[in-house]
C-alpha positions in Angstrom: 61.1 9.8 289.4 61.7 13.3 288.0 60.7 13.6 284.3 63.6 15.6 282.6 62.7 16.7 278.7 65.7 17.8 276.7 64.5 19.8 273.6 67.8 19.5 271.3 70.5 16.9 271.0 73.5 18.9 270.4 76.6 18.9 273.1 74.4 21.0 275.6 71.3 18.4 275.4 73.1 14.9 274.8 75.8 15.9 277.6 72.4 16.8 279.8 70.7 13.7 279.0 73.5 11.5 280.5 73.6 13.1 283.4 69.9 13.2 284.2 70.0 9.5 283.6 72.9 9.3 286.1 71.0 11.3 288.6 67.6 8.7 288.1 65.9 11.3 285.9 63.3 9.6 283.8 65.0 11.6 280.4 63.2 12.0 276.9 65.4 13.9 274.2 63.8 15.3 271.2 65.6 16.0 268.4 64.5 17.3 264.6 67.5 16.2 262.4 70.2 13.8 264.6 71.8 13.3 267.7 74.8 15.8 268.5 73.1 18.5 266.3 74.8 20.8 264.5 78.3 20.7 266.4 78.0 16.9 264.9 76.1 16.8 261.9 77.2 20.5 260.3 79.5 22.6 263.0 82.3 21.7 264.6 83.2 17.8 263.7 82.8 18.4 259.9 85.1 21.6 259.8 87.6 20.3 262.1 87.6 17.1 260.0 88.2 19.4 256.7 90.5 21.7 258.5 92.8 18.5 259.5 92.9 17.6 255.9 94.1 21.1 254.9 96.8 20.9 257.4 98.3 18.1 255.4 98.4 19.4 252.5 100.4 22.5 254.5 103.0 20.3 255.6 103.7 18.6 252.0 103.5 22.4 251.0 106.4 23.4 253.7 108.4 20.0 253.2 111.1 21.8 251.1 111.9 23.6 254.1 112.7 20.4 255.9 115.1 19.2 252.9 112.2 17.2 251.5 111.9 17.9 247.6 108.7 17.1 246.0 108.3 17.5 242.0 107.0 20.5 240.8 106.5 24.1 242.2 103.4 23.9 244.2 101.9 21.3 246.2 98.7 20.9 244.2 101.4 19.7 241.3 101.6 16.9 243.2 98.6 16.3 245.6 95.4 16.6 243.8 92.3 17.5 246.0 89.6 15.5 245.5 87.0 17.9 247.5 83.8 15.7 246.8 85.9 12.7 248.2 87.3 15.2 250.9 83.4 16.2 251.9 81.9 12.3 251.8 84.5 11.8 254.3 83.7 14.9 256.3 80.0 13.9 256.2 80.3 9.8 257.0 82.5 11.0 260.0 79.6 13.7 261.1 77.2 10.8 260.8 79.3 8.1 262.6 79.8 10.4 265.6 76.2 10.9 265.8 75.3 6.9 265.4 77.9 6.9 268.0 76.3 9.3 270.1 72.7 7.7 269.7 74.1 4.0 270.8 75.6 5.8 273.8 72.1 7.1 275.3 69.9 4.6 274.3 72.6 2.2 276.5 72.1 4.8 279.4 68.1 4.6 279.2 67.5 7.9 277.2 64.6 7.8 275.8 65.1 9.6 272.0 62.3 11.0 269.8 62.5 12.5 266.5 61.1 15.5 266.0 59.9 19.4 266.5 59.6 20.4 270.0 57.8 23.2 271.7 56.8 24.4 275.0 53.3 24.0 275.8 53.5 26.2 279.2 56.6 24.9 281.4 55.4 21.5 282.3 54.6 20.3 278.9 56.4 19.9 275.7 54.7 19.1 272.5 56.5 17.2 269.2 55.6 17.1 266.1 57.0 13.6 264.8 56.5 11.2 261.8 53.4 9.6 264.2 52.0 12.1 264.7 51.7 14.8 267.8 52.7 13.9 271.2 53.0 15.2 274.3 55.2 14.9 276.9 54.8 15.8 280.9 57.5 17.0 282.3 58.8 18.7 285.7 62.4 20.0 284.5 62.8 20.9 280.6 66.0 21.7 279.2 66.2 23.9 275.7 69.3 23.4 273.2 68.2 24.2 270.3 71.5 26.2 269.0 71.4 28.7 266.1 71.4 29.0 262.3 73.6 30.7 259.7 72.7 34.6 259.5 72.5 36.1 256.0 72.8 39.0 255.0 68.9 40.3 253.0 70.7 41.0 249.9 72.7 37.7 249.7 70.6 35.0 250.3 72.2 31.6 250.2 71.4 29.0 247.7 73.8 26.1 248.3 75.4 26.0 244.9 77.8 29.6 244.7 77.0 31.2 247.7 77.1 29.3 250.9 76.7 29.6 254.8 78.5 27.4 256.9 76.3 24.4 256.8 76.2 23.8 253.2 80.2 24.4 252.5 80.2 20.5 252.4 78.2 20.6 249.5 80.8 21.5 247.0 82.2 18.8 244.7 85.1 20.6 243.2 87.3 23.0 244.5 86.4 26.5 244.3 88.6 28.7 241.8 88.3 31.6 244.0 86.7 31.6 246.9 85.2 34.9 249.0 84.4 34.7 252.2 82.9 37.2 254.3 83.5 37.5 257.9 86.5 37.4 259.6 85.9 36.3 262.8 86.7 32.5 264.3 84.8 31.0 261.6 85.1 33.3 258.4 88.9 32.6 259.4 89.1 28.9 260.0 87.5 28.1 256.8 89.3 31.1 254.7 92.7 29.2 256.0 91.5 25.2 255.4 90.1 26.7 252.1 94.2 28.6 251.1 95.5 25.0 252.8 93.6 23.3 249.9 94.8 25.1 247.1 92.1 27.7 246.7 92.8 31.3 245.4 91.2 32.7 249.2 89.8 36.2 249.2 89.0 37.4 253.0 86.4 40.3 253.0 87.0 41.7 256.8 84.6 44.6 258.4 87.5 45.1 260.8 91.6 46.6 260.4 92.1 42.8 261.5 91.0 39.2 261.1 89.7 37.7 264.4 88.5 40.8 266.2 87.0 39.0 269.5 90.3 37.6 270.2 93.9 38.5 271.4 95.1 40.8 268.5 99.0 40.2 269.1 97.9 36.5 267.8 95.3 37.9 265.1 98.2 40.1 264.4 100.7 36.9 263.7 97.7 35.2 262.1 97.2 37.5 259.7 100.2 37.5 258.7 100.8 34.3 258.3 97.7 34.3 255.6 99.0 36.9 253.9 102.2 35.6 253.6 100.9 32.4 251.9 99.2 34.8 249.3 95.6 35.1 250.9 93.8 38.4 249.8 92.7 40.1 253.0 90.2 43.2 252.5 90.6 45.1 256.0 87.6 47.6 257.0 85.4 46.0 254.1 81.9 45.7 254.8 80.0 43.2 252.2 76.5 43.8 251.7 75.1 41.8 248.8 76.4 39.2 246.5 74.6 37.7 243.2 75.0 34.8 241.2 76.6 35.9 237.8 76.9 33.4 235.2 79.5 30.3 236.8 80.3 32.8 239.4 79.4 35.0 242.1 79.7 39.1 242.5 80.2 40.1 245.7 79.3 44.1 246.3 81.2 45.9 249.2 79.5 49.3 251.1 81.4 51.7 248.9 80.3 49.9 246.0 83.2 48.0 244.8 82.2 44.6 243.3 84.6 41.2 243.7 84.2 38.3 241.5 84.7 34.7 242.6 83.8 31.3 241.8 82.2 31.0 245.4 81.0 32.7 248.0 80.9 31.7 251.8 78.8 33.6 254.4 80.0 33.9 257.7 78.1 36.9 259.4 77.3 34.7 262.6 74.7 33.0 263.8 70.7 33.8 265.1 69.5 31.4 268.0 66.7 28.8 267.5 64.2 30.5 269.7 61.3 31.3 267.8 58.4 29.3 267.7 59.4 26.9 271.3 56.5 28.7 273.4 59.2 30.1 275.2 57.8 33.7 276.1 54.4 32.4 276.6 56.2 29.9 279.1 57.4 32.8 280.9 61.2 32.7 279.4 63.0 35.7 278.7 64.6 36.4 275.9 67.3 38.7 275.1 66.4 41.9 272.6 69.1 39.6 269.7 66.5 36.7 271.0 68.9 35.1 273.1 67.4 32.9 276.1 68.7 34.6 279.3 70.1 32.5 281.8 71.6 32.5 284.7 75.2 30.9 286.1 73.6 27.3 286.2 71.9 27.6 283.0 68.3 28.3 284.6 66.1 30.5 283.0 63.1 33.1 284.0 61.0 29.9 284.8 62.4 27.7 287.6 61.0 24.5 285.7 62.8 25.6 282.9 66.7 25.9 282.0 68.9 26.0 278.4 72.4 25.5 277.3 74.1 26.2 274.5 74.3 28.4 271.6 70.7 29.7 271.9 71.6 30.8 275.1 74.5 33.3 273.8 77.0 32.4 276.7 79.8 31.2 274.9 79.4 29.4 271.5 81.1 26.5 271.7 80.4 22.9 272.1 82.6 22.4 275.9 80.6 25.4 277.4 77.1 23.7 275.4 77.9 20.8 277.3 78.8 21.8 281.0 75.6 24.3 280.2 74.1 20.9 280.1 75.7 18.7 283.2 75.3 22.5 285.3 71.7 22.7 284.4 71.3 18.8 285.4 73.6 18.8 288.4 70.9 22.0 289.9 68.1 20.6 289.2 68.6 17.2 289.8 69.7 17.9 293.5 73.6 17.0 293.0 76.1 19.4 293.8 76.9 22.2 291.3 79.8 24.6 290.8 78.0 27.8 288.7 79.5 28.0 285.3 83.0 30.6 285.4 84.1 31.5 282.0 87.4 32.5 283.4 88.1 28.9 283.3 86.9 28.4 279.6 89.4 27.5 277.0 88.9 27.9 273.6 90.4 27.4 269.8 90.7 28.7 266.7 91.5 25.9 263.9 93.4 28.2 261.7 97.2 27.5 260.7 99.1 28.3 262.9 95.7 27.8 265.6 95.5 30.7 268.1 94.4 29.1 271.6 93.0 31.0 274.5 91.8 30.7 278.5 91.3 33.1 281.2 92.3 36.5 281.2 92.4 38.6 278.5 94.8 41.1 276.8 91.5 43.4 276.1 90.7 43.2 280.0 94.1 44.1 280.9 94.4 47.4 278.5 91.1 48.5 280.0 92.4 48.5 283.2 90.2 45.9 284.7 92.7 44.0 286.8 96.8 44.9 287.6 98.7 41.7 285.8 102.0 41.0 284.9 102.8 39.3 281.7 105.2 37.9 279.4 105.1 37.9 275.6 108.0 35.1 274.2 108.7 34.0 270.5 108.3 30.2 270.0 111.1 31.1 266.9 114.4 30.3 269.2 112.3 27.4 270.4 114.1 24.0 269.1 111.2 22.1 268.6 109.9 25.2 266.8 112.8 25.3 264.2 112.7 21.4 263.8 109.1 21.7 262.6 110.1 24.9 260.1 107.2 27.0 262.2 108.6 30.2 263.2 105.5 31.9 263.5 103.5 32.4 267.0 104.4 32.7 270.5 102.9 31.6 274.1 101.5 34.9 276.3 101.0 34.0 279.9 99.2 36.7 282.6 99.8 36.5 286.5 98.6 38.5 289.3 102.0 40.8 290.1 102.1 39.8 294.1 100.9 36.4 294.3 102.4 34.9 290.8 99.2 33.1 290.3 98.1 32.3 286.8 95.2 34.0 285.7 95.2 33.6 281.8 97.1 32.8 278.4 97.3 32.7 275.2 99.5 29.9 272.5 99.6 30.4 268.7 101.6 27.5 267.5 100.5 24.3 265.7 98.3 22.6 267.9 97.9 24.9 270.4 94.7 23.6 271.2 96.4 21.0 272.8 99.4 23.1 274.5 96.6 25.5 275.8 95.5 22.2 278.3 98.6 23.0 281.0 97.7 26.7 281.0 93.7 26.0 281.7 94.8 24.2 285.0 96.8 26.6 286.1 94.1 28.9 285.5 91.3 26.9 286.9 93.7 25.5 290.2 95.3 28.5 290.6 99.0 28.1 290.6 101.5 30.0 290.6 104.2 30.9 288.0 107.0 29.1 289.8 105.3 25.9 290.9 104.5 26.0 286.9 107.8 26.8 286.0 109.7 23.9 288.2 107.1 21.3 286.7 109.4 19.3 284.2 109.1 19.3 280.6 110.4 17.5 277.4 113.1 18.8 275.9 113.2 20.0 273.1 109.6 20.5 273.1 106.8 23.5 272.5 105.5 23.2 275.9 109.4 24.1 276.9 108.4 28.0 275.8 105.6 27.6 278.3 107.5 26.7 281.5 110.4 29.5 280.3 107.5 32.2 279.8 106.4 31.3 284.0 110.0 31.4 284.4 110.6 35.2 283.4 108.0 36.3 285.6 109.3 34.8 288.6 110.1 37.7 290.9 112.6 37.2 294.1 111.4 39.9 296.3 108.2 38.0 296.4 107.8 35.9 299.5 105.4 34.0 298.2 106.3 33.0 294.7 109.7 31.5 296.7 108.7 28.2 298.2 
């Protein structure tokens, strides 16, 4: 029986751990603080879970629109946030998706030990653990060990005023006025659950606009949408220090300006957990940002040895973590494996209105690096759109000009993490823009904008886009 090892318990090592056991891998999984890691414990469940909270509160906010009268001017005259109540919620739902996680592996023969891993060559993996060291043979070994908070030298975090990421869920009361710094995915999705709240928000962005990484006709409409609810945005701003002062913070930009707030919240990215694993003495490459390279089934520089996830600087998110995982399992188990293709990735951001990605990009497409043809339509004449008061956001849709096929999109709209589903199959099954098109939908509905956006780039002169 193979001995798999699985350093990490995140989405990339719990997801690899099931299917190792599936394979008939004889499968330890050692883990330093709980089972689903960070995206679990301090990542991706707990902000969602906040975020979802703060996109109440924006719906009792926009009721008037609907005819619905509340008393008083503002919604936090007649909802009061009870953040400490908010965060315990946030933190027992972290902790029952982890006990969830744990029952789920020990049922499936996973064998789970708590503690600090590291490579001791590629065939042996040492923990330190409350019994003591022990060691552990193994002939594949899987690393996903994911990242930690960056901070910047001349801000360091200390829980209380300034924060990172991790330690957001520490605050009891909501903050008067809130900086945060960074305006990418997650500078953004906690700078709009934050303004959902209640909070005076002040956005610090290095760039002209928030999310830079993504499609900037939806950071465009994102932006302002934050501004318009009264956000502070501070475009080509670079912070470099804040300092607790007094029951505040001062925050210090590169030209020397200084911003005052209550709070502070980091978000300058991430540095991967690869120090200290033995990885380079193992024979692992690393990446100059330290970074473990790997290739398109998540195997490293030593054939025994393959990692997923964050640390490996592929995609950060938790459903590329996790088929980094099964991919890594699938090749060396012996089972058949499609390489990883992050054409076919779809990802989110959780801001208000949520901006939702997959394929192709509008950046690829101004550089020239494949001929599309796309379609740009406002979900504002959309019925369901008006019904809901949102008339903010749009759905983008690219297709290869002779074939039709669909190669990418983009949906800003409340939950467009769920309208983005129908466009990732296209993508990944490749169909075309009228066999999209003539698939029915609910009227009135959002996904309506979708079919109507294949519509308009249906061409007649194209044989094959005709059935």
């Amino acid at each position: 029986m193979t001995k798999v090892v699985i350093i990490g318990g995140g989405p990339g090592g719990y997801e690899a751990a099931l299917v190792a056991t599936q394979l008939g891998g004889d499968v330890t999984l050692i883990e330093r603080d709980g089972l689903g890691g960070a995206a679990v414990l301090t990542d991706c469940v707990p902000s969602k879970t906040l975020i979802a909270t703060a996109e109440v509160m924006v719906r009792i906010e926009n009721a008037r629109q609907l005819g619905l009268h509340l008393p008083g001017d503002a919604v936090t005259d007649v909802v009061r946030v009870d953040l400490a109540e908010v965060n315990q919620r946030v933190l027992d739902l972290a902790l029952a998706q982890s006990s969830d996680i744990r029952q789920r592996l020990l049922q499936e023969g996973v064998a789970i030990v708590i503690g600090q891993a590291r490579l001791d060559g590629a065939n042996v993996v040492i923990a330190d653990t409350e019994h003591g060291q022990e060691r552990f043979d193994a002939d594949i070994v899987l690393v996903a060990t994911g990242t930690t908070p960056r901070e910047l030298p001349d801000a360091p975090c200390d829980g209380e005023r300034i924060l990172n990421w991790k330690q957001v869920y520490n605050l009891t009361d909501l903050p008067e006025r809130l900086i945060v710094v960074g305006s990418g995915v997650t500078g953004a999705e906690f700078a709009s659950a934050f303004d959902g709240l209640g909070c005076d928000v002040v956005l610090v962005s290095s760039r002209k606009q928030v999310l830079p990484g993504e499609d900037q006709d939806a950071a465009a409409v994102l932006q302002k949408a934050f501004e318009r609810r009264g956000m502070t945005i501070m475009s080509e701003r670079r912070a470099v220090a804040a300092r607790r002062e007094g029951d505040g913070v001062v925050v210090t930009l590169a030209d020397g300006e200084e911003i005052t707030g209550s709070h502070c919240l980091m978000a300058v990215g991430a540095i991967p957990n690869s120090a200290g694993l033995g990885l380079e003495e193992a024979g692992v490459e690393l990446t100059p940002s330290g970074h473990i390279k790997v290739d398109r089934v998540s195997r490293t520089s030593n054939r025994h040895v393959y990692a997923a996830g964050d640390v490996t600087g592929v995609f950060a998110l938790a459903s590329v973590a996790a088929m980094q995982g099964r991919v890594a399992m699938w090749h060396s188990l012996g089972d058949a494996v499609t390489p990883l293709d992050l054409r076919l990735v779809s990802s989110n951001v959780f801001t208000t209105p949520e901006v939702a990605t997959v394929g192709l990009s509008q950046k690829e497409v101004d550089a020239g690096l494949v001929r599309v043809s796309s379609v740009l339509l406002p979900l504002g004449p959309n019925a369901r759109s008006k019904m809901q008061g949102f008339t903010e956001g749009f759905v983008k849709l690219f297709c290869l000009p002779t074939t039709g096929i669909i190669v990418g999109g983009v949906v800003v709209a409340p939950r467009a993490s769920e309208l983005i589903h129908a466009v990732s199959i296209a993508v990944s099954q490749q169909v075309n823009v009228d066999d999209f098109s003539h698939a029915f939908t609910v009227y009135p509905s959002m996904s309506g904008s979708l079919a109507e956006a294949a519509r308009r780039l249906h061409k007649r002169d194209a044989a094959v886009l005709t059935n």
